[in-house]
C-alpha positions as CSV (number, residue, x, y, z in Angstrom):
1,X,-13.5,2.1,-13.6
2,X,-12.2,0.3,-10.0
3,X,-9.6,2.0,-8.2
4,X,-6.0,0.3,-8.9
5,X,-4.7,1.9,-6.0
6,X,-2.8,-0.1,-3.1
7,X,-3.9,1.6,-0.3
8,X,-2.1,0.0,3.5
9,X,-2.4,1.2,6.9
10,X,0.5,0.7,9.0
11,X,0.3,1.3,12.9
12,X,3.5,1.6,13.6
13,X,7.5,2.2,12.4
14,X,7.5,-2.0,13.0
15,X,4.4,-2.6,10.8
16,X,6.1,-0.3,7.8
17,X,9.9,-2.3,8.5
18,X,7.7,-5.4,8.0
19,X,6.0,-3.8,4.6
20,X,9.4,-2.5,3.4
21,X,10.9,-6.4,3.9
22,X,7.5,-7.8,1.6
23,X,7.5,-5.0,-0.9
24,X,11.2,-6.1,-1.6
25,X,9.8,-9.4,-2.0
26,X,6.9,-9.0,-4.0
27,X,8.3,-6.5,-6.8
28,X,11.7,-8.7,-6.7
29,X,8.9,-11.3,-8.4
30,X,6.4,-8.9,-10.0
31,X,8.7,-6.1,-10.6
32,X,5.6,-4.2,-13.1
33,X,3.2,-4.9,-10.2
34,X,3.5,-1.2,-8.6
35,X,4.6,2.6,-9.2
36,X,4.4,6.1,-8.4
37,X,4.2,5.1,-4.5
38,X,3.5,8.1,-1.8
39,X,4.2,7.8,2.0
40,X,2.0,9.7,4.8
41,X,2.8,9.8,8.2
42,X,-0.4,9.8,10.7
43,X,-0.2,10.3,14.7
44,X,0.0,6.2,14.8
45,X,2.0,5.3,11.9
46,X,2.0,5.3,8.2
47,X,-0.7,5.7,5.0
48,X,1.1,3.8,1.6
49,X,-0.8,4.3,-1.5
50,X,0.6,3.3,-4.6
51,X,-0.7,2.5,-8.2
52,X,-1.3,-1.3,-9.4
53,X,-1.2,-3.2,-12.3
54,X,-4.2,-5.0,-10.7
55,X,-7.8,-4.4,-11.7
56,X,-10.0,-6.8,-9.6
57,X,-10.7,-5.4,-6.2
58,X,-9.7,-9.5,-4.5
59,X,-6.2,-8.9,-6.3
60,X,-5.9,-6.1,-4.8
61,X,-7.1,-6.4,-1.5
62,X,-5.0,-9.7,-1.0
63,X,-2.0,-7.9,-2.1
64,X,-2.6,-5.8,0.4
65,X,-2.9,-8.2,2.7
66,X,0.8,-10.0,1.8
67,X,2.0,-6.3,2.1
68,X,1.0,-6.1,5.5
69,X,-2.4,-4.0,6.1
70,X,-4.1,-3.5,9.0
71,X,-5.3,-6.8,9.7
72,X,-8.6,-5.3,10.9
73,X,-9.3,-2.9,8.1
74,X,-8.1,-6.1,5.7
75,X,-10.6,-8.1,7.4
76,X,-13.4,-4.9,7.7
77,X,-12.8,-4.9,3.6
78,X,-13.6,-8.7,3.0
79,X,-16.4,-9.0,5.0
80,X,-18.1,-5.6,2.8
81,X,-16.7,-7.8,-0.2
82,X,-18.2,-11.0,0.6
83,X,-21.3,-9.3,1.7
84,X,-22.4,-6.7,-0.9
85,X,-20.0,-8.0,-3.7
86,X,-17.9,-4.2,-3.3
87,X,-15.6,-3.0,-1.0
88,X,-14.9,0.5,0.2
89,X,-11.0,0.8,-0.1
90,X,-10.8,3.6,2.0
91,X,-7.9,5.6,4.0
92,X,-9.3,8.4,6.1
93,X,-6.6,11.2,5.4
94,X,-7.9,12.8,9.0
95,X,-9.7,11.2,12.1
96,X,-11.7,13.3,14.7
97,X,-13.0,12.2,18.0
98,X,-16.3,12.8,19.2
99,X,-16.2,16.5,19.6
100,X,-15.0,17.0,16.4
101,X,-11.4,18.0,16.9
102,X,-9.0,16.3,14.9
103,X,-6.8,13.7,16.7
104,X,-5.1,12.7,13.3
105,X,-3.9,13.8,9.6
106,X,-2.1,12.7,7.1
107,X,1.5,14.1,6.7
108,X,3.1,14.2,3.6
109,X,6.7,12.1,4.3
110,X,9.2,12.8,1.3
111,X,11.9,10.5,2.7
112,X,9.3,7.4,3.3
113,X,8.6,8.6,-0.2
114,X,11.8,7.7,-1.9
115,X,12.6,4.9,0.1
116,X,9.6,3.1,-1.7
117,X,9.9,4.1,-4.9
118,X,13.3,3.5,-4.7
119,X,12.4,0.1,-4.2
120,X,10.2,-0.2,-7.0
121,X,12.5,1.3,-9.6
122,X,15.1,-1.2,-8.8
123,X,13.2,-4.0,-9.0
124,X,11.8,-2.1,-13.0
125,X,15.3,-1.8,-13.4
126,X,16.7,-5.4,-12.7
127,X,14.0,-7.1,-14.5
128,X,15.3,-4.6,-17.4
129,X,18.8,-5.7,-17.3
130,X,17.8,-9.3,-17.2
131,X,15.4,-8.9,-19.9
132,X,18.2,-6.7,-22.3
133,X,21.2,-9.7,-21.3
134,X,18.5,-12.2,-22.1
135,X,18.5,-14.2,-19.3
């Protein structure tokens, strides 16, 4: 079975302000299109993974393209895509440098979190309300 999950690297508090503005967007039109998101911080930025209705490994790496990705690992994922016809979707939870010591880990950010989710709920909700007032 393919992973579903929207995975984005974000390099900076700029990068995420820029996601946060596109994930408005996005699930103001495809309101069903993501849940249950979690938020890690990392020594440069942020880790965003969150589950999708989306099955085919193009949808999803697109989306996570619009959403605002690393444009490098976006374009890293493509070329594996185009290449071997898979792509390794892949956030390291932990970087090392060459002596082995870690320079980098995931961290866990409840408030990042909620802010997301948040998000996300309201955009299930709206589309609820429209849906129940039939318009």
């Amino acid at each position: 079975m393919p992973d579903k999950q929207i995975k984005i690297d974000l390099d900076s508090q700029e990068e995420f302000d820029i996601f946060i503005e596109r994930l408005r967007f996005f699930s103001d039109q495809l309101p069903a299109a993501f849940k249950n998101a979690e938020v890690f911080t990392t020594a440069k930025g942020f880790h965003v993974y969150m589950e999708s209705c989306y099955n085919r490994i193009q949808d999803i790496l697109i989306i996570q393209s619009i959403l605002n990705d690393d444009p490098r690992r976006a374009t890293f994922n493509f070329r594996r895509l185009k290449l071997t016809g898979q792509a390794q979707n892949i956030l390291f939870t932990e970087k090392r440098n060459s002596n082995r010591e870690i320079i980098s880990k995931e961290k866990f950010s409840s408030i990042m979190t909620a802010l997301v989710n948040d998000i996300l709920l309201r955009a299930r909700k709206q589309i609820q309300y429209k849906i129940g007032n039939g318009l």
